[in-house]
C-alpha positions as CSV (number, residue, x, y, z in Angstrom):
1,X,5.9,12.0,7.9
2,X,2.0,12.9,7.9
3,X,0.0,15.1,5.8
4,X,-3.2,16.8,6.0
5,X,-6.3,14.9,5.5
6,X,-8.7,16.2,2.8
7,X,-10.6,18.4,2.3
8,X,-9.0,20.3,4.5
9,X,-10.8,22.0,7.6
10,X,-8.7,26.1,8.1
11,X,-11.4,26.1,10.9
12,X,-10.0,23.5,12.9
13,X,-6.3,24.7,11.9
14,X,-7.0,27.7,13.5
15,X,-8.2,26.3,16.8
16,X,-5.0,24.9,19.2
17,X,-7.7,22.9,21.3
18,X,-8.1,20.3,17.7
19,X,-5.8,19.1,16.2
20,X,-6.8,18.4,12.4
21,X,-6.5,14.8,10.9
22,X,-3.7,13.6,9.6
23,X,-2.8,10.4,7.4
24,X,0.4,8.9,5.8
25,X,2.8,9.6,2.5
26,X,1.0,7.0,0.5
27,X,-2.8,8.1,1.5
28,X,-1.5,11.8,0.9
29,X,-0.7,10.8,-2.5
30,X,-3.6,8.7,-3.2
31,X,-6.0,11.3,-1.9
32,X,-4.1,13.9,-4.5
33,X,-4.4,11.3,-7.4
34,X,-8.4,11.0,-6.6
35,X,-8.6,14.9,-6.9
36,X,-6.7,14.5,-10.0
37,X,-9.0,11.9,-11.3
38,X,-12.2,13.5,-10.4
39,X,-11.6,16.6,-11.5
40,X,-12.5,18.0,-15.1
41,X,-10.2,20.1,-16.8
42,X,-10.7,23.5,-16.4
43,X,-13.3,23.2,-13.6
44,X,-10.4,24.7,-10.8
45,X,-10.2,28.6,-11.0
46,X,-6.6,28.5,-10.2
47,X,-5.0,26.1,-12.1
48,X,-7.2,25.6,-15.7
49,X,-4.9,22.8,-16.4
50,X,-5.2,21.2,-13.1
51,X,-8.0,17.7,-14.1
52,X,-8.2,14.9,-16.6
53,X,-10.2,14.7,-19.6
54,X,-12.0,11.4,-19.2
55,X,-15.0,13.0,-18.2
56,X,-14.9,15.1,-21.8
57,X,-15.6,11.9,-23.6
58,X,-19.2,10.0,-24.0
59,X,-18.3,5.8,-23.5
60,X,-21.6,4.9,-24.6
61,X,-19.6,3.6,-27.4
62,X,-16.6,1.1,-25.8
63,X,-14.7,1.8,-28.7
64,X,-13.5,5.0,-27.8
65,X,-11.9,4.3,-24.8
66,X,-10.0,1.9,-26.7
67,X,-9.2,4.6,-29.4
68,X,-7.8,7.2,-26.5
69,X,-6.7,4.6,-24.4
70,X,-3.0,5.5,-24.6
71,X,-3.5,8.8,-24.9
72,X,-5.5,8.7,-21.1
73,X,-2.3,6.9,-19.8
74,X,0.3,9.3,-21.2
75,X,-2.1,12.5,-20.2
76,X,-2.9,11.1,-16.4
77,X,1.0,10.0,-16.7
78,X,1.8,13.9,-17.4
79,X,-0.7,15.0,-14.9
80,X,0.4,13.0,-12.3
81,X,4.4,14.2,-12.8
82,X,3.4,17.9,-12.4
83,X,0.6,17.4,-10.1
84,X,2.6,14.9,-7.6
85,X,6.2,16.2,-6.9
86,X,6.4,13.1,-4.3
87,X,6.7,10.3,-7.1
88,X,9.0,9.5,-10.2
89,X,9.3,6.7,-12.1
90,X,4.8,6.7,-12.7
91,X,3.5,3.9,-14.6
92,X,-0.5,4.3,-15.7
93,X,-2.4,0.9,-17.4
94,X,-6.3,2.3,-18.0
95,X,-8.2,-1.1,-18.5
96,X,-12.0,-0.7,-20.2
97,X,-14.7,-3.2,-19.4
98,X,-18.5,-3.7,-19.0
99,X,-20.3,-4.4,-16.4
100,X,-24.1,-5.8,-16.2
101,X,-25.6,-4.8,-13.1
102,X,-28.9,-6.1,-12.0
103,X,-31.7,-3.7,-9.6
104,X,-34.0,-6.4,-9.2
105,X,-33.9,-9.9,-7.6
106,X,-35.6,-11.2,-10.6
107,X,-32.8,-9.7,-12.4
108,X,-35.8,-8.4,-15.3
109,X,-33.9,-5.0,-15.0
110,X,-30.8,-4.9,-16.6
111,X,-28.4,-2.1,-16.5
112,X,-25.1,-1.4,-18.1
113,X,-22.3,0.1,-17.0
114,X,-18.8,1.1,-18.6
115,X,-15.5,0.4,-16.3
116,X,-12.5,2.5,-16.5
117,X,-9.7,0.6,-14.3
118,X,-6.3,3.2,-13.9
119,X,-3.7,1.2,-12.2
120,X,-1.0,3.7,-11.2
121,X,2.4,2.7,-9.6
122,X,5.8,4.8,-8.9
123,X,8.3,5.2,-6.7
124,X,7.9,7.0,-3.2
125,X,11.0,9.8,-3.4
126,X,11.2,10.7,0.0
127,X,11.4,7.2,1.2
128,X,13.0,5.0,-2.0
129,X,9.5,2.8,-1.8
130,X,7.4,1.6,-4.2
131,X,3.7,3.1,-4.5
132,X,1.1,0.8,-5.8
133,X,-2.6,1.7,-4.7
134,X,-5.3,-0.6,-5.6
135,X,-6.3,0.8,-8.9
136,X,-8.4,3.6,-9.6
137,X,-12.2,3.1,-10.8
138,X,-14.5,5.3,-12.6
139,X,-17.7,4.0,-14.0
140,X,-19.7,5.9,-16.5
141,X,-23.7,5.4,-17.1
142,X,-24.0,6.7,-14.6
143,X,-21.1,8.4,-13.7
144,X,-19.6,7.3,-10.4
145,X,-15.8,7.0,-8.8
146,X,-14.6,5.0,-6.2
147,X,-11.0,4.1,-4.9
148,X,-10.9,0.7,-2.3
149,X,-7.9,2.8,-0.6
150,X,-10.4,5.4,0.7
């Protein structure tokens, strides 16, 4: 089965000449959990409770994340089970670290930056597989997101 790429393009939908892109079950999903993940609570008009709240917190001290730790795995866990109606059986781990990164070859300049690691596995329902992406990174100071599935 293939879903939608996103965003998606209505444009292109409308036109029978292009045919818009498509990509599998487990992309699908991973795409959705990157929306999830990237998305502030209460930011979508829609659906207020659609989002995470990792971005309502300041990690210039590490020892918060390590305070709401659990708390981010059972609310991304929650999110994920009402958001995601093509997994059951979600496990979330969120993993803290921090990360030196240098701008010069000298390496004079140092800059800091806090690691938030979510690995997220399940259980595919429509095809009795297991899901396990590579994990999910968001790093704060500044803030930036990547996923090494996209």
């Amino acid at each position: 089965m293939e879903y939608y790429t996103l965003p998606v393009n209505c444009a292109v939908l409308m036109e029978r000449a292009e045919k818009h892109p498509k990509q599998s079950l487990e992309k699908s999903i991973t795409a959705n959990i990157y929306l999830i993940l990237a998305t502030k609570y209460g930011s979508k008009r829609y659906d207020q409770s659609f989002g995470n709240e990792l971005l309502d917190y300041d990690f210039d001290n590490p020892s918060v994340i390590e305070r709401v730790k659990h708390r981010f795995e059972v609310s991304i866990k929650e999110l994920i089970k009402t958001c995601e109606k093509r997994l059951e059986e979600i496990k979330v781990i969120v993993r803290l670290s921090i990360e030196d990164l240098y701008f010069d070859k000298d390496r004079k300049m140092t800059r800091v930056k806090k690691k938030i690691e979510i690995s997220i596995s399940g259980k595919l329902i429509l095809i009795n597989r297991t899901y396990s992406p590579p994990p999910f990174v968001i790093y704060f100071s500044p803030a930036s997101i990547s996923s090494s599935s996209k």
